[in-house]
C-alpha positions, 0 to 999 in steps of 0.5 A, spaced: 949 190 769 956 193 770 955 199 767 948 200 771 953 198 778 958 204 775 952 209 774 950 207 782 957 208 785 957 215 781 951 216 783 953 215 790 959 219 789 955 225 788 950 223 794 957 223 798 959 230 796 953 233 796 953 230 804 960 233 805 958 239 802 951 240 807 955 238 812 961 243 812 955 249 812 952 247 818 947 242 816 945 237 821 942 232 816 947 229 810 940 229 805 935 232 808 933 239 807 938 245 810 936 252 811 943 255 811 945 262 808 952 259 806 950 254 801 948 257 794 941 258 792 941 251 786 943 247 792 936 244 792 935 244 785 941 239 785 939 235 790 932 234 786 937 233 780 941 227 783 935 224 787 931 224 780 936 222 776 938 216 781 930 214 781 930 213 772 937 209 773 934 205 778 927 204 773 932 203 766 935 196 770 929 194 772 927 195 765 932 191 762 932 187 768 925 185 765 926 185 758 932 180 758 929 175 763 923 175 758 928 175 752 931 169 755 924 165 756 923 165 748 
């Protein structure tokens, strides 16, 4: 489980950066969608990438989560 809390604290890195970032461009929101021309045009897409990459890490711990708790019933 270690390793899955190391993966969120990167996790939480990048969702902090990408706040940073959206923030010194003169958004309102630190996640929410931002419309100014200063940010690149991947932007959104790499938001998606985090967000998406944080909802498998969450769904890989549950999974493990839920094979050694079945693991140690036997």
């Amino acid at each position: 489980m270690a390793y899955f809390v190391l993966a969120y604290v990167g996790f939480g890195l990048a969702l902090l950066g990408i706040g940073l970032l959206q923030t010194h461009a003169g958004c309102m929101f630190l996640l929410g969608d931002c419309y100014q021309p200063t940010l690149p045009f991947y932007w959104f897409e790499a938001k998606v990438v985090v967000k998406l990459g944080l909802t498998m890490l969450n769904g890989l711990a549950l999974t493990f989560v839920y094979s050694n708790i079945r693991e140690t019933k036997k």
